[in-house]
C-alpha positions as CSV (number, residue, x, y, z in Angstrom):
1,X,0.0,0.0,0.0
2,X,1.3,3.4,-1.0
3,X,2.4,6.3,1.7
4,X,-0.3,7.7,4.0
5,X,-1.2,11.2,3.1
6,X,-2.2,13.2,5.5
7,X,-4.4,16.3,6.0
8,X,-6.5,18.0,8.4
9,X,-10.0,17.9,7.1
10,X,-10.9,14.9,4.4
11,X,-14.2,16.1,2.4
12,X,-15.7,12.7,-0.2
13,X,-18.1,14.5,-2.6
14,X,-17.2,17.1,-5.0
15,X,-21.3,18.3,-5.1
16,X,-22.6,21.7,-3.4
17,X,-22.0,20.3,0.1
18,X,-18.3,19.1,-0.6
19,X,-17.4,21.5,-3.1
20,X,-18.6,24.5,-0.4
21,X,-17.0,22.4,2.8
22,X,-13.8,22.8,0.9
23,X,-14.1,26.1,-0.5
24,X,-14.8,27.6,3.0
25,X,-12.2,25.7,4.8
26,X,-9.3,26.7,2.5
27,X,-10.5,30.1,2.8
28,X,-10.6,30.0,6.2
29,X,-6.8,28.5,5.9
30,X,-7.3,24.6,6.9
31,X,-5.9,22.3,4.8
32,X,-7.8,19.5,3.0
33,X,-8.4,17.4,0.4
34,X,-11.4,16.5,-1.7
35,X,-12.0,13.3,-3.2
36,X,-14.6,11.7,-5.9
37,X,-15.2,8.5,-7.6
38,X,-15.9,10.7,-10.6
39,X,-13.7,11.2,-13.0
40,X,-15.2,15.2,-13.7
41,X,-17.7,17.9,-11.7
42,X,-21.4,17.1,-12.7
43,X,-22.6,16.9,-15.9
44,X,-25.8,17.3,-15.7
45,X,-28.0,20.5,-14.7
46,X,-29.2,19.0,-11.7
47,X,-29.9,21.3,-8.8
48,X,-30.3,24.8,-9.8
49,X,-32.8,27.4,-7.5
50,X,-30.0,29.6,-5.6
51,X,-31.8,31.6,-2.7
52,X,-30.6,34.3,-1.1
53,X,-29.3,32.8,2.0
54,X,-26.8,31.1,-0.5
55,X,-26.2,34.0,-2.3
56,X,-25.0,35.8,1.1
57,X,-22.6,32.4,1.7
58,X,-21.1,32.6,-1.8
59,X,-20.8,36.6,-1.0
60,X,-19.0,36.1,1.7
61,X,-16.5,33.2,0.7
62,X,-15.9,35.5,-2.5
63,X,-18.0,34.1,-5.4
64,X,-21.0,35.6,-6.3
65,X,-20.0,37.6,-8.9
66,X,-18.6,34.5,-10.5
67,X,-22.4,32.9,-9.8
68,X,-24.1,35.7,-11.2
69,X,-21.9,36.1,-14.1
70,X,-23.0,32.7,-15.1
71,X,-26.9,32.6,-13.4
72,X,-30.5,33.3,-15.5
73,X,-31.4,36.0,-13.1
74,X,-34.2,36.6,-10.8
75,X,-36.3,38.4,-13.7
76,X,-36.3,35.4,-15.5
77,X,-37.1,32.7,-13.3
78,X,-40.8,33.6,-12.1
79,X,-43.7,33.0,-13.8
80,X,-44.2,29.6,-13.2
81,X,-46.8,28.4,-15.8
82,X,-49.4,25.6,-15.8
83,X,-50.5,24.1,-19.2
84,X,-51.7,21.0,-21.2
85,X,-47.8,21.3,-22.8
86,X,-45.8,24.1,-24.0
87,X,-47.7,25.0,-27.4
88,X,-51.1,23.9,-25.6
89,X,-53.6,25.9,-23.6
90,X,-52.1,27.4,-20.3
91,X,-54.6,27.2,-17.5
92,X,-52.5,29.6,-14.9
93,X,-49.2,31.1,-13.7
94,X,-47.7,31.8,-10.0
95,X,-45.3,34.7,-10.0
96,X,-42.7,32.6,-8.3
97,X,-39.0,33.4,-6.9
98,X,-39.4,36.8,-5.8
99,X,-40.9,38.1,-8.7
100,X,-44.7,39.0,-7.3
101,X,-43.9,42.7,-6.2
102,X,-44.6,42.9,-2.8
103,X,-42.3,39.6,-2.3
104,X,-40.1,41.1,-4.8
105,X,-40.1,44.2,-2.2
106,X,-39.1,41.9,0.8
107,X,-36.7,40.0,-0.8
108,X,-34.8,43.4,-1.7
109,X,-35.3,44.4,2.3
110,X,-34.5,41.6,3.3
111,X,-30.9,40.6,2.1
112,X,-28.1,42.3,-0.2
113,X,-28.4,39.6,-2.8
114,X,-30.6,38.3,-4.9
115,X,-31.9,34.8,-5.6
116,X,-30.7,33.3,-9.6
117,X,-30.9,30.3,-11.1
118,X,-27.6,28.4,-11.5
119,X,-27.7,24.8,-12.5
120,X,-24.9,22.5,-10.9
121,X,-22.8,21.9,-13.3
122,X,-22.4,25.6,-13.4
123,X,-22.5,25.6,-9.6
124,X,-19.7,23.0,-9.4
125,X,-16.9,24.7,-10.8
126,X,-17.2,27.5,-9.7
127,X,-17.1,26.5,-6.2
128,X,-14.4,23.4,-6.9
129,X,-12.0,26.1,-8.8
130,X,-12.0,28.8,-5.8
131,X,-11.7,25.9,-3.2
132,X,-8.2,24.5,-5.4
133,X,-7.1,28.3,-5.9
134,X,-7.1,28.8,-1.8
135,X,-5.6,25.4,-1.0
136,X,-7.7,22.6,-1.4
137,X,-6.4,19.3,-3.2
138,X,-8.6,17.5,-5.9
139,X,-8.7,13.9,-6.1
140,X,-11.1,12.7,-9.3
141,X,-11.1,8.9,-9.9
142,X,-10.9,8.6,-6.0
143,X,-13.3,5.8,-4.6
144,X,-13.9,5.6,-0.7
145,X,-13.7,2.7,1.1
146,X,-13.9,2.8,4.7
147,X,-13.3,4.4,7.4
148,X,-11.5,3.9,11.1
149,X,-11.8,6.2,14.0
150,X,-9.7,7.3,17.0
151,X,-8.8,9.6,19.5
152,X,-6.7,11.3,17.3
153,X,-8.3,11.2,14.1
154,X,-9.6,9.0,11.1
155,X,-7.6,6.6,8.9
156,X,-10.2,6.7,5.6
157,X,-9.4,3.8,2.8
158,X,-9.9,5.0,-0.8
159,X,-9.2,3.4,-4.4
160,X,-7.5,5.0,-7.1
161,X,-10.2,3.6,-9.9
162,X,-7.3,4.2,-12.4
163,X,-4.4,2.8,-11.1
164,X,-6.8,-0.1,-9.4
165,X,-5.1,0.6,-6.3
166,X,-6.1,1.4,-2.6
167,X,-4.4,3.5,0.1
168,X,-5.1,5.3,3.5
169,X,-6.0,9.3,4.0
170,X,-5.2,10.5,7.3
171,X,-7.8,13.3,8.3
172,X,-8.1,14.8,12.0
173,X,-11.9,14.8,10.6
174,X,-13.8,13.5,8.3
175,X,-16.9,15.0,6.4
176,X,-19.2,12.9,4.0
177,X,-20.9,14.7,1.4
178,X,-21.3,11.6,-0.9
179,X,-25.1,12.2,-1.8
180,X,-28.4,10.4,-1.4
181,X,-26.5,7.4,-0.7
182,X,-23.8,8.2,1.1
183,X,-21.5,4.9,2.1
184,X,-19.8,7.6,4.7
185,X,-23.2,8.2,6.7
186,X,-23.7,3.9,6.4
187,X,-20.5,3.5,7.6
188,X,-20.5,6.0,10.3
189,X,-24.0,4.6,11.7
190,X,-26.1,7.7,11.1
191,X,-29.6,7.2,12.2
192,X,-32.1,8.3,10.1
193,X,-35.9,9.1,9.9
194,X,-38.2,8.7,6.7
195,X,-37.7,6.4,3.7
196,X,-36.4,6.1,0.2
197,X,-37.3,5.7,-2.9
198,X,-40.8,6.6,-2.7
199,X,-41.8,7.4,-6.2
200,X,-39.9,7.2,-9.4
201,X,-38.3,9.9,-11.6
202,X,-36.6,10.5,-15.2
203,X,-34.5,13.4,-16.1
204,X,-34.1,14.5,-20.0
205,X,-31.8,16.8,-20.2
206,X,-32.1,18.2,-24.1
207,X,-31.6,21.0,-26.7
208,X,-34.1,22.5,-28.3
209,X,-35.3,26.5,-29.2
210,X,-38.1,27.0,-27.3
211,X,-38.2,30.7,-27.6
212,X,-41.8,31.2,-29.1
213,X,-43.2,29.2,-26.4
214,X,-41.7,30.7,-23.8
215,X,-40.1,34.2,-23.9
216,X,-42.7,35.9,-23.8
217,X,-43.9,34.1,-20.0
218,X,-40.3,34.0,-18.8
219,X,-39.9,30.9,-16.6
220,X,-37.6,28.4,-14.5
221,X,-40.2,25.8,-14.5
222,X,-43.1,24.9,-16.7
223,X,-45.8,22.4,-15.6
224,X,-47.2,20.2,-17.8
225,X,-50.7,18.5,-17.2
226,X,-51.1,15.5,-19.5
227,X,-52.4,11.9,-19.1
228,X,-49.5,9.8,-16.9
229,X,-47.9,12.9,-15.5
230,X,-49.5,11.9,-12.1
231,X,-47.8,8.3,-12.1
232,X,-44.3,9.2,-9.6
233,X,-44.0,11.5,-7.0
234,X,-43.5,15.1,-8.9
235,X,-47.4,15.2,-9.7
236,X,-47.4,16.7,-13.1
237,X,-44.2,16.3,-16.1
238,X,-42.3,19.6,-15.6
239,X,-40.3,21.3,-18.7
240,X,-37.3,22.8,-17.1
241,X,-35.4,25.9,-18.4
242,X,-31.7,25.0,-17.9
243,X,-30.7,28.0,-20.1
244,X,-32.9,30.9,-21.6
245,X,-34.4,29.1,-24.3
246,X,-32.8,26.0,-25.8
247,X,-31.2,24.1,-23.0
248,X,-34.2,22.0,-20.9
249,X,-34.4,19.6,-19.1
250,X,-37.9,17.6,-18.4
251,X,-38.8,15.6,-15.2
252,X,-41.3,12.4,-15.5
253,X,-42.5,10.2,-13.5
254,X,-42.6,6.7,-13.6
255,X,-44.4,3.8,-11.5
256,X,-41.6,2.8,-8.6
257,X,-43.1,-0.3,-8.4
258,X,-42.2,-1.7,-11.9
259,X,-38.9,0.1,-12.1
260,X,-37.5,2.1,-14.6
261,X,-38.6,2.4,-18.2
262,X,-35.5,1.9,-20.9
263,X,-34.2,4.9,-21.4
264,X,-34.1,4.7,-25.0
265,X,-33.2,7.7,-27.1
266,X,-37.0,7.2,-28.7
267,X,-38.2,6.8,-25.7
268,X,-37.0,10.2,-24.4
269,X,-38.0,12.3,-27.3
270,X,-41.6,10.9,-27.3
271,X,-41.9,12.4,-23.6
272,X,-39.9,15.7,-24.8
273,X,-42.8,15.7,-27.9
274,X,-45.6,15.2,-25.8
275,X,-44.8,17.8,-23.1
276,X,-43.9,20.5,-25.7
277,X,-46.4,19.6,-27.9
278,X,-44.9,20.4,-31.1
279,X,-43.7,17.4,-33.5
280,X,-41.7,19.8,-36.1
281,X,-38.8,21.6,-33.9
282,X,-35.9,20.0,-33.8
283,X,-34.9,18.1,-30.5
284,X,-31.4,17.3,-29.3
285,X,-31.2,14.1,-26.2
286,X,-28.1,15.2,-24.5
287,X,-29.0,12.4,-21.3
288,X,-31.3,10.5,-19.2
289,X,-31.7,8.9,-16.1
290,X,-33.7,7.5,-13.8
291,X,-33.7,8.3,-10.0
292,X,-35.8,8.1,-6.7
293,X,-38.0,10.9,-4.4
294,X,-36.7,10.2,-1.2
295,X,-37.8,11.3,1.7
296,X,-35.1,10.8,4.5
297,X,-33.7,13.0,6.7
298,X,-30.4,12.0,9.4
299,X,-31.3,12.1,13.1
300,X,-28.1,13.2,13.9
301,X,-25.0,14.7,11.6
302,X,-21.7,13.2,13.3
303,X,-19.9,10.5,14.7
304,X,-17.0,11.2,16.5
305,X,-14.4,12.7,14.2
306,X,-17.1,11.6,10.8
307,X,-19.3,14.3,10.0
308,X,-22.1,14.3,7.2
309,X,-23.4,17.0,5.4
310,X,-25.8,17.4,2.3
311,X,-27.8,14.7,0.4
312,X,-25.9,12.4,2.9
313,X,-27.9,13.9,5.7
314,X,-31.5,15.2,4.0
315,X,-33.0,13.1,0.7
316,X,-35.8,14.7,-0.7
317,X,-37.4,15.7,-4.2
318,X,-36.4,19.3,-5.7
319,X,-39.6,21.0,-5.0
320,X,-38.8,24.3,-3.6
321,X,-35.4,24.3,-4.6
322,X,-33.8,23.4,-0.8
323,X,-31.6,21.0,-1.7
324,X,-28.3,22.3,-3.1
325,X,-29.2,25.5,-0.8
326,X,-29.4,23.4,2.5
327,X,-26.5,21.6,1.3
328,X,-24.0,25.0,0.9
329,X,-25.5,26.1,4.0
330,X,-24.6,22.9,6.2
331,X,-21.2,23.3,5.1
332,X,-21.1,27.0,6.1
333,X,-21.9,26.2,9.4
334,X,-19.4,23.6,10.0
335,X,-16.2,24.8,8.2
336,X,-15.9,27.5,11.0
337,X,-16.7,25.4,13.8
338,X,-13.5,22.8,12.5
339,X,-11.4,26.0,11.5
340,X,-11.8,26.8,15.3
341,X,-11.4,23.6,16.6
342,X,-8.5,22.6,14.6
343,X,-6.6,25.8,15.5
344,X,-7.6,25.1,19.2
345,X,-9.4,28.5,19.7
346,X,-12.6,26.1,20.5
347,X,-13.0,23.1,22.5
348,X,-14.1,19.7,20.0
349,X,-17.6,20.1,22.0
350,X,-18.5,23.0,19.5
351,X,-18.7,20.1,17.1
352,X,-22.1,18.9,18.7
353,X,-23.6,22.3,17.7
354,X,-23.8,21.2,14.0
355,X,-26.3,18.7,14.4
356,X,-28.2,20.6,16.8
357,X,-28.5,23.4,14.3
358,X,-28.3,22.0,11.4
359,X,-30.6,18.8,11.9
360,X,-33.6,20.6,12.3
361,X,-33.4,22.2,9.3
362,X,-32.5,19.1,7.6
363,X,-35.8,18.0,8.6
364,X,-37.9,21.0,7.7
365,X,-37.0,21.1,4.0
366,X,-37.5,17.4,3.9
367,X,-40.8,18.0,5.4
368,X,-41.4,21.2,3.2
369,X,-40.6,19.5,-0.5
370,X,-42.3,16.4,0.2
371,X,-45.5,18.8,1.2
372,X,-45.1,20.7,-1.8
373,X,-45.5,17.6,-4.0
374,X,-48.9,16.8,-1.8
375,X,-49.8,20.3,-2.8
376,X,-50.2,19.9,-6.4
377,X,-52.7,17.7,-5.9
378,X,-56.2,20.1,-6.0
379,X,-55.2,21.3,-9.6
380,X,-55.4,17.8,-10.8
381,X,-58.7,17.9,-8.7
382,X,-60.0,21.2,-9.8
383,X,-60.1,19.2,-13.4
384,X,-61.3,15.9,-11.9
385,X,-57.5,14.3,-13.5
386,X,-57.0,12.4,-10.4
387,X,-59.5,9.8,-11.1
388,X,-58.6,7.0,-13.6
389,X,-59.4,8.2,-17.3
390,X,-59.1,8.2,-20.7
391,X,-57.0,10.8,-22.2
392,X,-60.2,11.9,-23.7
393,X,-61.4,12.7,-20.6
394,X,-58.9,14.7,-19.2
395,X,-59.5,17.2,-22.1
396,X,-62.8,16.9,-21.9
397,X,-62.7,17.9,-18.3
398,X,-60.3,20.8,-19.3
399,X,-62.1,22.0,-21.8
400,X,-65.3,22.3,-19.7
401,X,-63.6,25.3,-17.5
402,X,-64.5,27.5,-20.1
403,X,-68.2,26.7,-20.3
404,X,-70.7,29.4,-19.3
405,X,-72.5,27.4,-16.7
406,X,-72.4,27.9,-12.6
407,X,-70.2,24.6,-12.6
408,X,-67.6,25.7,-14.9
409,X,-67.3,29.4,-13.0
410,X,-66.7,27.5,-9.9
411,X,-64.3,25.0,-11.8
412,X,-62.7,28.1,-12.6
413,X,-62.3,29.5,-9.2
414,X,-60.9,26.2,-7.8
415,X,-58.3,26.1,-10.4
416,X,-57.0,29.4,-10.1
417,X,-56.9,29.0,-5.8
418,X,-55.3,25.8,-6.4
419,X,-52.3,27.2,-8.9
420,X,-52.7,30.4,-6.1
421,X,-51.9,27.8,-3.3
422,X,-48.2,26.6,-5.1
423,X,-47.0,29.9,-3.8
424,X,-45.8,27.8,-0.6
425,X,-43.8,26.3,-3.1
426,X,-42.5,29.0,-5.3
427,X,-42.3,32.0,-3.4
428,X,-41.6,30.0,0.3
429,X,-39.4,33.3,1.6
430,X,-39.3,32.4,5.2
431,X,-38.8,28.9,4.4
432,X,-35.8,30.4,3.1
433,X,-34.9,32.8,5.6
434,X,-36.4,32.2,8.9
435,X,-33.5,30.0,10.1
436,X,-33.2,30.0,14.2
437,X,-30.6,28.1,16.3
438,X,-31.1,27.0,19.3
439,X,-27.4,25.0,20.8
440,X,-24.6,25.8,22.9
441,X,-23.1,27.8,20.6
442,X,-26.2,30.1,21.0
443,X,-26.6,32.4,24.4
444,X,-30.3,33.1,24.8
445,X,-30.6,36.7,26.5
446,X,-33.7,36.0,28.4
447,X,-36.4,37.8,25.9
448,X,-39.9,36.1,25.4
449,X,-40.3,33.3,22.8
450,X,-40.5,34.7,19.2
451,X,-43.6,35.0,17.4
452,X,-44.4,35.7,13.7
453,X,-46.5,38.9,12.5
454,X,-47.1,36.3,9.9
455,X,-47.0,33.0,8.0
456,X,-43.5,31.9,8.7
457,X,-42.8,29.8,5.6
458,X,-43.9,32.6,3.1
459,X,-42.6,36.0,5.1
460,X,-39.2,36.5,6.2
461,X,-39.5,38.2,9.6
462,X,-36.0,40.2,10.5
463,X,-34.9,39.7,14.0
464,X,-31.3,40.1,16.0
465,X,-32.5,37.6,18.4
466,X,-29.6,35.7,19.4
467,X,-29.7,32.1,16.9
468,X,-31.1,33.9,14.4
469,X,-29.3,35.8,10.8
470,X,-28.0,39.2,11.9
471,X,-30.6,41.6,10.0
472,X,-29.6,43.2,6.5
473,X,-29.5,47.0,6.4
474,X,-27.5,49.1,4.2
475,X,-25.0,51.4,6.2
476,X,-22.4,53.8,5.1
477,X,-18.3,53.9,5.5
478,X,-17.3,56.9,3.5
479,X,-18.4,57.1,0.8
480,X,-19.2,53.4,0.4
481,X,-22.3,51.7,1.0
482,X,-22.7,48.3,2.2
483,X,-24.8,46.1,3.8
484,X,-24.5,45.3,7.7
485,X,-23.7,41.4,6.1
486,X,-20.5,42.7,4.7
487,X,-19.5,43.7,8.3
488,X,-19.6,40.1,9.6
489,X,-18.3,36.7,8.8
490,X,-15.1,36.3,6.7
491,X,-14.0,33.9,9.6
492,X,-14.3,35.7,12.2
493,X,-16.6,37.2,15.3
494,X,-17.9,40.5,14.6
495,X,-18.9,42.7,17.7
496,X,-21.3,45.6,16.5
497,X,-23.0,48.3,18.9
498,X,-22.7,52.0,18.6
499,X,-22.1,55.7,20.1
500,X,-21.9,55.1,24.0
501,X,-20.5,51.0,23.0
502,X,-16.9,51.3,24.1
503,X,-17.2,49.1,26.6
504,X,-18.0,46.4,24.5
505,X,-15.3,47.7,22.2
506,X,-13.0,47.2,25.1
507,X,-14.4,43.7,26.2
508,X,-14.0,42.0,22.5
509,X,-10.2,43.6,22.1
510,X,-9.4,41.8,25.3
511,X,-10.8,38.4,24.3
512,X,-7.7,36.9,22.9
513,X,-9.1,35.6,19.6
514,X,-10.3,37.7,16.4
515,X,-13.3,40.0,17.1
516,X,-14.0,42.2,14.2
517,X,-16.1,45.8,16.0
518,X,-18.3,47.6,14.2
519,X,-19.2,50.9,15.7
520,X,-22.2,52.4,14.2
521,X,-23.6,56.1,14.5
522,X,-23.1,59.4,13.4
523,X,-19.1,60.4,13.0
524,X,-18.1,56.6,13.5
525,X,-16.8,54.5,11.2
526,X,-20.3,53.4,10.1
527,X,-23.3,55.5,9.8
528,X,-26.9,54.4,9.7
529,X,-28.0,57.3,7.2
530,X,-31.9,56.2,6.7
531,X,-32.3,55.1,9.9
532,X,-32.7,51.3,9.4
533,X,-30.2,49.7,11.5
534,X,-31.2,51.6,14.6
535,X,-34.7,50.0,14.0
536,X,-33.5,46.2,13.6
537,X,-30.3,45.8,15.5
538,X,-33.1,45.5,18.8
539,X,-30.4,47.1,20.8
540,X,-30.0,50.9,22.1
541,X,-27.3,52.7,20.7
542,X,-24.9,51.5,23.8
543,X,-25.9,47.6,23.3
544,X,-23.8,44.9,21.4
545,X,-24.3,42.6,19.1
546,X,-21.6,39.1,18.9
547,X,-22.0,37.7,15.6
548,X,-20.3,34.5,14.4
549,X,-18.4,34.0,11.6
550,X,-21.6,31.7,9.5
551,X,-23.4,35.0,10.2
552,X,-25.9,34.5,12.9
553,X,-26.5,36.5,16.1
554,X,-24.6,34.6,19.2
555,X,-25.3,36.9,22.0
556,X,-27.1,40.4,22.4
557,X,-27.2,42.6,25.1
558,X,-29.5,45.4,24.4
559,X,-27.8,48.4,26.5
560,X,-24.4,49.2,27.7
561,X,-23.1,47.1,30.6
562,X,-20.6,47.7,32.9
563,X,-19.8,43.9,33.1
564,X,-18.9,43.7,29.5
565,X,-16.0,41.7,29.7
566,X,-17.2,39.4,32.1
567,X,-20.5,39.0,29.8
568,X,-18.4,38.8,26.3
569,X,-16.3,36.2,28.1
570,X,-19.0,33.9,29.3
571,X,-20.6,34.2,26.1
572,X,-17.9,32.8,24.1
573,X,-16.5,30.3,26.9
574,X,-20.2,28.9,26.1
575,X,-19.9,29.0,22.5
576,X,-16.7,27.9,22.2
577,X,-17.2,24.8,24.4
578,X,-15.0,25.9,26.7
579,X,-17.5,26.8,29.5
């Protein structure tokens, strides 16, 4: 067996989860290595909605502009249409993805960035090529094996699938991001909730100009009602814009129970045909495959020295677009918690805060997609399509929603309340935003429980509340303008409080480890010019905010104290495990 090679932080999976675990540790200066059975990055659009929580990770680890450079934008991705196919008779839209104005208006209050549309073979490189640029070292070809755990660290087997031959990885941790069925979670005894492979799926990913069809009702997804669409767990076929307008890519469903159909070239461009419903353009097959909804969702995120992160840890179908988000996301929140433990500013017990945190979540979107799929349901029902049919009949029953009678106007009604109703699935803002920790790493301050003004999974509500995202306002330094998001993260603790703060300015420079202060109010470094900050922050002018480096509020005190230090340094003895 060849030389052990050795590095602190061993990442299998070069998808969203691994490709962002590695990016943010090598810019956070740990050294790791990435490996993959593959031989190249994905090669297939795959996962593709990119919210704005994302967007404020890949702002902070440096690549945003490199996503947006390469994204369909927000202004293309919303009007999620409804129809008997593409060059057939629509029957609704939801403006979805921001687009509606008023959610257009909170998701520009909300957050600096702004959600887009980049498909994961897009995604992939981008992330993989910063990550290998700041340090990281790619493996392709690179099979895992197994793994061993000690005291010390983990001894991982992997197989070069070129050379045919295995050797060991030493790792003082280990994270699997190895997808839906990840051999690293099996191996490291993950528990987990749910099930798989609970209805049946096809992707065809092909070429084709669908301009006419679709420029004019600029979209991300088009849903397709036709006779089988039901069959599987998506609930209707679904034309997916890869790229503005002649790169697609359809989803199908298929009957679990009797497996896969062959995935003939024929057999793909006969589903493409009916879903468009044109037989003259021309149609390119670039791929298809078959694949599973899932919905499965990991009890707990770690084992000792092995941690798990994205697909490996939640397994569910695309609706809503979570899962390349949640994935990114998990990583964020555990590349600073081993950057800290591996330079021994943190105690190995800020380890356990990942699952707490993140396995919540984990479960929500789980929960959340799965719903969504449920919730397609009542347009099939507002045209009676559930029930078993001829094709006939389906357009028969259609057809009859433009009819003059009483029936038809309250056909009518249901429809459009039922395509209404997706809005949970399209425009889900607080599902995307409302994020709240509750772990060690979190230091309640003794307020009342939080409620929401309104529907938590479609409004973002802003709060400092300590566990939850630090707010977004735009401030001023000099003549720049930047958003209170820019001030924080970057690896780091950022303090923020304002005119009357010194003490806490004081308490975090005597701290011993890297506290970023952001002093706020008129003649400071920071100014506040229209007055937004002083209304979120949820602190007097002379109160403090501790942020950690993933962004979310750790501590607040709302008012000057003249305990700072002694506060500040419980705080972080607490979240640093050391308490």
């Amino acid at each position: 067996m060849s030389p052990v090679v050795e590095t602190d932080v061993l990442i299998v999976g070069s998808g969203p989860a691994g490709a962002s675990a590695a990016l943010a540790l090598s810019t956070y200066g740990v050294p790791n290595i990435v490996v993959t059975r593959y031989a190249s990055l994905a090669d297939t659009p795959r996962a593709h909605i990119t919210n704005q929580r994302t967007m404020e990770v890949l702002r902070d680890l440096g690549v945003e502009q490199d996503v947006i450079a390469q994204a369909t934008p927000q202004h293309l991705m919303g009007n999620t249409t409804f129809c008997t196919s593409l060059a057939g008779e629509e029957l609704g839209r939801v403006r979805s993805w921001g687009n509606d104005p008023l959610v257009q208006a909170a998701h520009e209050l909300a957050s600096p960035t702004r959600m887009c549309d980049m498909p994961q073979h897009l995604m992939e490189p981008v992330l993989v090529d910063a990550a290998v640029a700041r340090g990281t070292s790619l493996r392709f070809q690179t099979e895992y094996r197994s793994h061993t755990q000690d005291a010390d660290g983990v001894t991982v087997t992997v197989r070069d699938r070129l050379r045919g031959d295995s050797y060991e990885i030493r790792a003082k941790y280990l994270i699997g991001a190895d997808g839906g069925r990840s051999k690293v979670a099996e191996d490291a005894g993950l528990p987990m909730g749910g099930q798989m492979g609970v209805a049946g799926s096809i992707n065809i990913v092909f070429e084709a100009d669908l301009t006419k069809y679709t420029a004019h009702r600029p979209s991300t997804l088009y849903w397709v009602l036709a006779p089988g669409a039901t069959v599987g767990g998506i609930g209707a076929g679904l034309v997916r814009c890869v790229r503005p307008w002649d790169e697609w890519m359809i989803v199908w469903g298929y009957d679990v129970t009797a497996g896969a159909p062959d995935l003939t070239t024929e057999y793909a461009e006969s589903v493409v045909r009916q879903l468009v419903g044109d037989d003259e353009i021309p149609v390119t097959i670039k791929s298809s495959s078959a694949w599973t909804v899932n919905e499965m969702y990991a009890e707990t995120y770690s084992n000792g020295r092995v941690l798990c992160a994205g697909d490996a840890t939640h397994r569910h179908p695309p609706s809503n677009g979570l899962g390349s988000n949640t994935s990114i996301q998990d990583s964020y929140n555990l590349a600073w918690k081993l950057k800290l433990v591996l330079d021994g500013t943190a105690a190995p017990k800020l380890l356990d805060t990942y699952t707490a945190e993140r396995a919540p979540i984990g479960k929500q979107v789980v929960t959340r997609a799965n719903q969504s799929i449920g919730e397609t349901a009542p347009i099939f029902e507002a045209l009676d399509g559930l029930s078993p049919q001829t094709p006939e009949q389906l357009w028969a029953n259609i057809a009859a929603r433009k009819d003059t009678t009483e029936a038809a106007e309250k056909q009518r009604a249901w429809l459009r309340e039922a395509i209404a109703f997706k809005v949970y699935e399209f425009n889900a803002h607080g599902v995307d935003l409302n994020q709240r920790y509750a772990s060690d790493a979190v230091v309640p301050d003794g307020t009342p429980g939080e409620t929401f003004a309104r529907d938590p999974e479609l409004h973002h509500q802003a709060t400092s509340r300590p566990g939850a995202r630090i707010p977004h306002a735009w401030i001023t330094s000099g003549t720049r303008t930047l958003s209170t998001l820019d001030t924080v993260g970057k690896g780091r603790f950022t303090l923020l409080t304002g005119i009357g703060g010194e003490g806490w300015v004081r308490a975090a420079a005597a701290q011993g480890i890297e506290i970023a202060t952001v002093v706020v109010g008129p003649g400071q470094e920071y100014e506040d010019p229209y007055g937004d900050w002083a209304r979120l922050s949820e602190i007097s002018d002379a109160g403090a905010l501790l942020v950690r480096p993933d962004g979310f509020v750790a501590f607040r005190h709302a008012t000057a104290a003249p305990d700072a230090e002694k506060l500040l340094t419980d705080a972080l003895r607490q979240i640093l495990g050391h308490a």
